[in-house]
DRENDOFI-323092 format. One record per residue (C-alpha): residue number from 1; z negated, x negated, y negated. Coordinates in steps of 0.001 Angstrom, whole numbers, plus 500000, padded with zeros to 6 digits. Example, Ala and Ser with C-alpha at 12.3 -4.5 7.8 and 13.67 -1.06 7.14 Angstrom:
BEGIN
rec resi=1	zz=492200	xx=487700	yy=504500
rec resi=2	zz=492860	xx=486330	yy=501060
This chain:
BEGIN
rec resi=1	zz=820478	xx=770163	yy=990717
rec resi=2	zz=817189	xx=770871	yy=989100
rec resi=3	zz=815002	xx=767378	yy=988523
rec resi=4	zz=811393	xx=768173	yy=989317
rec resi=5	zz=808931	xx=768206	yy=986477
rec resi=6	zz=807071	xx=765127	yy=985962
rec resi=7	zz=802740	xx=765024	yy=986476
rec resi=8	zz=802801	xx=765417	yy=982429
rec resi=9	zz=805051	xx=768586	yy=982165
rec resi=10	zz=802985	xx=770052	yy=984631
rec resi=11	zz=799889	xx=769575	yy=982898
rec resi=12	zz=801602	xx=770639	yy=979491
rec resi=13	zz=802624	xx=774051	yy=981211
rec resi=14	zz=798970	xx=774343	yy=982358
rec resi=15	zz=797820	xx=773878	yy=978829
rec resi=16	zz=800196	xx=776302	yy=977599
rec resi=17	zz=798872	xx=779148	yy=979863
rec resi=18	zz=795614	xx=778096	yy=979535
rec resi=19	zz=796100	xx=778198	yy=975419
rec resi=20	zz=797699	xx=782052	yy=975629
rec resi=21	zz=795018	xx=782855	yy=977817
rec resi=22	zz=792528	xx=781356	yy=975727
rec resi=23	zz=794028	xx=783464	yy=972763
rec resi=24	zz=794206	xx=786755	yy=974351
rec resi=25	zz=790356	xx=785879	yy=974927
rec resi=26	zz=789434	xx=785439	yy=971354
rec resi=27	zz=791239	xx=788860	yy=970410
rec resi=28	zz=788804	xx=790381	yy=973074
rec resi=29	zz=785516	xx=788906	yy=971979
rec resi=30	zz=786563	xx=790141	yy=967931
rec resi=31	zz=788215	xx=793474	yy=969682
rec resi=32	zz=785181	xx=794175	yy=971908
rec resi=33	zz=782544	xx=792983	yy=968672
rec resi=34	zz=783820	xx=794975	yy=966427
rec resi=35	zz=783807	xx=798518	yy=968701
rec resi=36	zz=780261	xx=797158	yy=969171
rec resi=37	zz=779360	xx=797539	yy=966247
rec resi=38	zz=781023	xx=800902	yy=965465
rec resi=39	zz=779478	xx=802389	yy=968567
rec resi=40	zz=776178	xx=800906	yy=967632
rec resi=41	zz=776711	xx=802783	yy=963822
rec resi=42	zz=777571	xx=805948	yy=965773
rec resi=43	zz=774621	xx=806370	yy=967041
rec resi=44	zz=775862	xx=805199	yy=970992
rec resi=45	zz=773649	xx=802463	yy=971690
rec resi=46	zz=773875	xx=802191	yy=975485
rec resi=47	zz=777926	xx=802241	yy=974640
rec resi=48	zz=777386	xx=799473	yy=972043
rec resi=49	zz=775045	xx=797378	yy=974807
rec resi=50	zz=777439	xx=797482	yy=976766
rec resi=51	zz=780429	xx=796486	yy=974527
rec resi=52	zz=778435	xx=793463	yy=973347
rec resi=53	zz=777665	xx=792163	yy=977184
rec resi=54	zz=781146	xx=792630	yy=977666
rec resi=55	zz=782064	xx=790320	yy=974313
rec resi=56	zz=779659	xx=788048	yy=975304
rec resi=57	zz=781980	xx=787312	yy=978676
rec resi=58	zz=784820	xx=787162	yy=976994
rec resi=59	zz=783128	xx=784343	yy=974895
rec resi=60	zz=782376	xx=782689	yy=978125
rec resi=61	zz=785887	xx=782786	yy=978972
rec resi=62	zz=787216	xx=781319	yy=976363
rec resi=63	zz=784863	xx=778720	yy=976603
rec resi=64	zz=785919	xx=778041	yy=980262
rec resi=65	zz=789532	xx=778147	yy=979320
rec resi=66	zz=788545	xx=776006	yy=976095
rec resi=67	zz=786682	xx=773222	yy=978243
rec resi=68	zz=789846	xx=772963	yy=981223
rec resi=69	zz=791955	xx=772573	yy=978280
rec resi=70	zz=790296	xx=769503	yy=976674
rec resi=71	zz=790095	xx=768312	yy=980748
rec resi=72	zz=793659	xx=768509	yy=980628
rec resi=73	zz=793937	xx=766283	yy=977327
rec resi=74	zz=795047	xx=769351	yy=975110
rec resi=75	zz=793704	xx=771109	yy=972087
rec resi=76	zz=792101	xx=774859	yy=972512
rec resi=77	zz=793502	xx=776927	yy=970268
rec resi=78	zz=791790	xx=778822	yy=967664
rec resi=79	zz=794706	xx=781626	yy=967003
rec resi=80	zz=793988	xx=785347	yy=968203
rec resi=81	zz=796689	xx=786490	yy=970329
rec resi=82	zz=797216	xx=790170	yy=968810
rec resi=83	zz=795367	xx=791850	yy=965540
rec resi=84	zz=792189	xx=793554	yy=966043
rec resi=85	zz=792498	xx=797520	yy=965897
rec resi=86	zz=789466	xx=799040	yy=963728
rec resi=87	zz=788427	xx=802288	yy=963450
rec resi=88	zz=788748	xx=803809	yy=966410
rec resi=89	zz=786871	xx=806961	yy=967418
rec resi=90	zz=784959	xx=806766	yy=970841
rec resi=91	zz=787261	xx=809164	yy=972331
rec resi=92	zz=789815	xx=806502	yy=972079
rec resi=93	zz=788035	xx=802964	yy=972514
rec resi=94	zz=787419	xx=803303	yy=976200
rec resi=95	zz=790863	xx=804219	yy=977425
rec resi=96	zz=792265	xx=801568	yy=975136
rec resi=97	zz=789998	xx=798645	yy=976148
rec resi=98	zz=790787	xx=799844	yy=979790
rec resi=99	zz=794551	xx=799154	yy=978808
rec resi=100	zz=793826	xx=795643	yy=977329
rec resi=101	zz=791889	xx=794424	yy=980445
rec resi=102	zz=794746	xx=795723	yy=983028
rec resi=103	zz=797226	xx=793894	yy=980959
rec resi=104	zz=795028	xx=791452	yy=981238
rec resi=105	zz=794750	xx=791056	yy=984504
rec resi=106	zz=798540	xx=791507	yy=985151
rec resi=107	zz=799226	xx=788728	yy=982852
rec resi=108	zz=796360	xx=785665	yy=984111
rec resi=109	zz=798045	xx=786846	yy=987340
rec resi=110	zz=801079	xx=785516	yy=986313
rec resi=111	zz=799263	xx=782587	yy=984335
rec resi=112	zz=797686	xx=781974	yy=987809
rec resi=113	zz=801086	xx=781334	yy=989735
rec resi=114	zz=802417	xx=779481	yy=987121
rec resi=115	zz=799395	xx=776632	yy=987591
rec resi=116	zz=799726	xx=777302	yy=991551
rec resi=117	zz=803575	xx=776470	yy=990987
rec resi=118	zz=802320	xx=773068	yy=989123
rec resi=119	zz=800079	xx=772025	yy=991851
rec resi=120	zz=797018	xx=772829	yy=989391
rec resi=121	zz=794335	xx=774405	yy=992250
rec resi=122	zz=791417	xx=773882	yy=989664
rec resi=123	zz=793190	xx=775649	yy=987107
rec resi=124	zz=794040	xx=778997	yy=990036
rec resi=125	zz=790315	xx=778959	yy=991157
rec resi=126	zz=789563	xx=779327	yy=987300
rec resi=127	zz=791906	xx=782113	yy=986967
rec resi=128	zz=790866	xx=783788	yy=990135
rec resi=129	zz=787408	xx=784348	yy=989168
rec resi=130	zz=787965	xx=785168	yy=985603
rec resi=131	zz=790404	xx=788237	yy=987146
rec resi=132	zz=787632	xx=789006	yy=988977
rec resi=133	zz=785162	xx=789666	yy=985618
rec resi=134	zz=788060	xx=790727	yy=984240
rec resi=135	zz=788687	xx=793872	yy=986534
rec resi=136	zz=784937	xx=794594	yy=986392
rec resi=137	zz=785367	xx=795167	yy=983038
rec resi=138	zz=788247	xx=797145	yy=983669
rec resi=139	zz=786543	xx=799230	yy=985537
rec resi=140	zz=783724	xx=800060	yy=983499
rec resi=141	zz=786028	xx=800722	yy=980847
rec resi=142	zz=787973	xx=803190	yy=982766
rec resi=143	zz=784802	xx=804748	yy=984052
rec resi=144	zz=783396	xx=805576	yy=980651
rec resi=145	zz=786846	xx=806353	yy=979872
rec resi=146	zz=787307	xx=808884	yy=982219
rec resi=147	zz=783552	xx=810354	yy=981877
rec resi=148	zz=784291	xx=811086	yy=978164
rec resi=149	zz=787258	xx=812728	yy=978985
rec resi=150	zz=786165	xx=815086	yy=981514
rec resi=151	zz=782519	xx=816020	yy=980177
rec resi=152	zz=782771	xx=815147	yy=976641
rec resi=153	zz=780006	xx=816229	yy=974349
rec resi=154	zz=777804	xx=816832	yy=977082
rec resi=155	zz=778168	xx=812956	yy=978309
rec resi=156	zz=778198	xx=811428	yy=974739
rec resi=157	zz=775347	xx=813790	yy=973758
rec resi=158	zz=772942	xx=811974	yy=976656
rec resi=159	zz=773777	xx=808645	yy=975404
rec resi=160	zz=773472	xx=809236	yy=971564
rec resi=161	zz=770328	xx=807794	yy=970698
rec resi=162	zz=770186	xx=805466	yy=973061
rec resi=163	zz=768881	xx=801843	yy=972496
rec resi=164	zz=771964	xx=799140	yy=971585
rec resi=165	zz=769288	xx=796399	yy=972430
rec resi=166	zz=770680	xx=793509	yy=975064
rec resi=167	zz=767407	xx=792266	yy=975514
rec resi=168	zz=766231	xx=789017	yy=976179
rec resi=169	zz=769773	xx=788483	yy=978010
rec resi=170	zz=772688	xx=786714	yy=976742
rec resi=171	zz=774228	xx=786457	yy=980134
rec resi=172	zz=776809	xx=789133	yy=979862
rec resi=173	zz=777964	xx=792332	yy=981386
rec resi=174	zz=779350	xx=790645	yy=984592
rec resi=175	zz=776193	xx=788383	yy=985052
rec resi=176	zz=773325	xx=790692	yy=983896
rec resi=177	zz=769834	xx=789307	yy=985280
């Protein structure tokens, strides 16, 4: 017979999806950064915009995550969950980042039932609406993605040139003014 996990293993298993997440978070913001700048050197500056709202939620994330952690009496990490990948040409950026925000999603899904499991409803609610920015980011990812793909030069070549200026906002892509 299994014994049933006491309050503080619960919370520990929170913190310990909360941490990964937290990590995989961090990767994005110095991921999505750094393809902001090399869009922003190629020339693509409604590409690198974009990219930089998009960091900019990911920073709010990890914040989030960061701030439920210390709730929770634990430490945020610091550590990036995977290496950053540099150097990629813009053919290739899109259709990757798409595949790093589906994963993503699949895994704060799982993260998700894993707090549900330890009766942690403040933790799901955080989860659910950080999938939520998350998949809107997925989507414009794939979008791009696929508008590169089938019109190539002739969709890069109407966006060369273009301003890489955020504005006055620092709100992010998901909560532009």
């Amino acid at each position: 017979m299994e014994t049933a996990l006491s309050k503080e293993q619960r919370r520990e298993k929170v913190i310990e999806v909360l941490n990964k997440a937290r990590g995989m978070e961090l990767h994005a913001i110095t991921q999505y950064m750094n393809q902001h700048y090399a869009l922003d050197s190629m020339d693509y500056g409604e590409l690198a915009r974009d990219m930089k709202l998009i960091a900019i939620d990911e920073m709010r994330h990890a914040e989030q995550f960061a701030e439920r952690i210390k709730e929770l009496g634990g430490e945020p990490t610091t550590e990036l969950a995977d290496v950053v990948t540099k150097g990629q040409d813009v053919r290739v950026i899109f259709p990757f980042d798409a595949g790093l925000e589906d994963n993503t999603i699949d895994i704060y899904n799982q993260f998700l039932e894993v707090c549900r499991e330890m009766g942690d409803n403040i933790t799901v609610k955080l989860f659910e609406a950080i999938i939520e920015e998350e998949q809107t980011h997925y989507n414009h990812f794939d979008n791009v993605g696929t508008h590169i793909a089938n019109l190539g030069d002739v969709y890069l070549s109407k966006i060369a040139g273009t301003s890489a200026s955020t504005g006055p906002s620092t709100k992010g892509f998901v909560l532009q003014p």
